[in-house]
N, C-alpha and C positions, 0 to 999 in steps of 0.2 A: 281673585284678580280684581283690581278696579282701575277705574277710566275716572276722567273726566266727563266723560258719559257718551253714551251712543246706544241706544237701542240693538243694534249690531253687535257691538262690544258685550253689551251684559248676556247676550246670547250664545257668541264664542266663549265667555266663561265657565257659563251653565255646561254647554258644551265639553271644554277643559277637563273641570270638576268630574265628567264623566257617571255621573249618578242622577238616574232617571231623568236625562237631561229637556226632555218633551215635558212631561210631567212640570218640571219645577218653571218652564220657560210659561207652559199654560196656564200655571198658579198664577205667574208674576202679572202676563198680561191682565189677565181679571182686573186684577187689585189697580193695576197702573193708568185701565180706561183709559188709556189714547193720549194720557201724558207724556211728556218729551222727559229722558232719562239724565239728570245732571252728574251723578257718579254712582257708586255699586261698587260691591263686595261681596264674592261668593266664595264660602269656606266650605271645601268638604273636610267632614267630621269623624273617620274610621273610631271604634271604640270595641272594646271588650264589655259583653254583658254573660256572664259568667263562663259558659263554654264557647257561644259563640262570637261571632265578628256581626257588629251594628253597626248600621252607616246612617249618618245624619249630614244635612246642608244646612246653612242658614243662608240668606242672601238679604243685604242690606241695598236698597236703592232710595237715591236722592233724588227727588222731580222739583221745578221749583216750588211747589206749595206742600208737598209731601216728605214723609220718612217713611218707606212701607220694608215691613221687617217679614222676613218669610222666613218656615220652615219646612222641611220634608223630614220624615223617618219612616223606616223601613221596617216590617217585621215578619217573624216567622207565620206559619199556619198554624193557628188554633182552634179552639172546639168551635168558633162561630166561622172561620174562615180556612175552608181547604186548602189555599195556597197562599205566598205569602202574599200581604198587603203594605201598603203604603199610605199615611196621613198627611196633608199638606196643609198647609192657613199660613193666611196675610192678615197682617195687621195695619192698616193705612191711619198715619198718624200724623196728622195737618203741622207744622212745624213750628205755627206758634204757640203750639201744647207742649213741645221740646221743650222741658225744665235744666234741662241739664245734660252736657258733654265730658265726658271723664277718660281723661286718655292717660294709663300708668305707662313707664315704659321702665324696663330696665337695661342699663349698660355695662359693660367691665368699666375698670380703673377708673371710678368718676372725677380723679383728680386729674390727667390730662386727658376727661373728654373737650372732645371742641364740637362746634357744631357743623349741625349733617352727620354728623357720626353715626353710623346704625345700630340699633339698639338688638339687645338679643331678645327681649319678645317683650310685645306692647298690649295692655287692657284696654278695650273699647267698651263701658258702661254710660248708656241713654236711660233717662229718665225721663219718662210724662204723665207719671201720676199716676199709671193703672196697677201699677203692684210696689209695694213697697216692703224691704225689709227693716224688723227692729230686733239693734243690739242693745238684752238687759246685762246687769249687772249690778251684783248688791252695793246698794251705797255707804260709806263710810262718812265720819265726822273727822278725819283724819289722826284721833288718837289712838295709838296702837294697843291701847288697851281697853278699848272701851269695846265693850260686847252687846250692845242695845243694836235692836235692832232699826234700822235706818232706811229700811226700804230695798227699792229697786233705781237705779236710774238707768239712762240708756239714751239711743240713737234710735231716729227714725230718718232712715235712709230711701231713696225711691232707687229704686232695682229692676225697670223695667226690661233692660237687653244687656248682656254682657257675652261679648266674644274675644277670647284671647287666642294669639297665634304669635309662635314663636321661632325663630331660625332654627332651633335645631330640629322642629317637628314640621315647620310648614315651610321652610327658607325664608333664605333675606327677600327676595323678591314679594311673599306673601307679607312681612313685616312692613315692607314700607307702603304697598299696599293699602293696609289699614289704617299705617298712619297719613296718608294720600285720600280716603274716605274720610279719618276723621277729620280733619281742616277743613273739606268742602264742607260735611254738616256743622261742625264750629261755625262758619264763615256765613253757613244758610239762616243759622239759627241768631246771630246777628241783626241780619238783612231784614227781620220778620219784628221786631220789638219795635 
């Protein structure tokens, strides 16, 4: 769910979400230190990890000087833990480290979309520099017959958070959502250059 923010609101979501809702609210506050909440996005994540059912949350909140990205995961018991356990971390990442907002969305019939149209599910990838991925790819000279070797070329992309949510898995209400978060960080990430 996301708001235009309220401290209250990102806690009815935690709430919502229904996974380990204490837990992920005690994370946030840590990281959030007494800042006022500009908007937020909390996705629970159900997954198949081979036999069983994982559940993961991410929570995205915007403070005005912050982007703090959380996660929780869940797990079985193993040889070091009798029961299951659960991991959490914030990441607090000042906004004018924000390199980058990447919102994909996909639609039906792009020929009469019009706008405000909803989209059937939208990519949120933030970039600030702490991980980045690279696309290689062997180089060519562009003659189809030439067989020298020409190297690698490629992409170096910054990959630090990417969550996607889609109407048929999370509804339109989670869809617009995120595209309702991403404009506030768009908009913050502006404000800060």
């Amino acid at each position: 769910m996301a708001d235009t923010g309220t401290r209250e609101g990102l806690r009815l979501a935690i709430q919502e979400a229904g996974y380990y809702p204490d837990l992920v609210a005690d994370m946030l506050e840590t990281s959030l230190a007494g800042e006022a909440v500009d908007s937020y996005v909390v996705h629970h994540e159900p997954h198949f990890d081979r036999d069983e059912l994982r559940r993961h949350v991410s929570v995205l909140v915007l403070t005005p000087t912050r982007l703090i990205v959380g996660h929780t995961d869940e797990y079985p018991s193993d040889d070091t833990h009798d029961v299951p356990y659960a991991t959490t971390s914030t990441e607090a990442v000042p906004l004018d480290r924000v390199t980058s907002v990447v919102v994909s969305r996909t639609v039906t019939a792009p020929a009469s979309y019009r706008t405000g149209a909803p989209a059937l599910d939208v990519v949120l990838t933030v970039g600030w520099g702490a991980m980045s991925r690279i696309d290689l790819e062997p180089a060519t000279c562009g003659d189809p017959e030439c067989e020298a070797d020409h190297g690698y070329t490629g992409a170096l992309t910054s990959d630090d958070f990417t969550l996607r949510v889609s109407e048929a898995g999370d509804g339109s209400g989670r869809v617009r959502d995120l595209l309702t978060f991403a404009r506030a960080l768009s908009a913050a990430t502006i404000s800060v250059r």
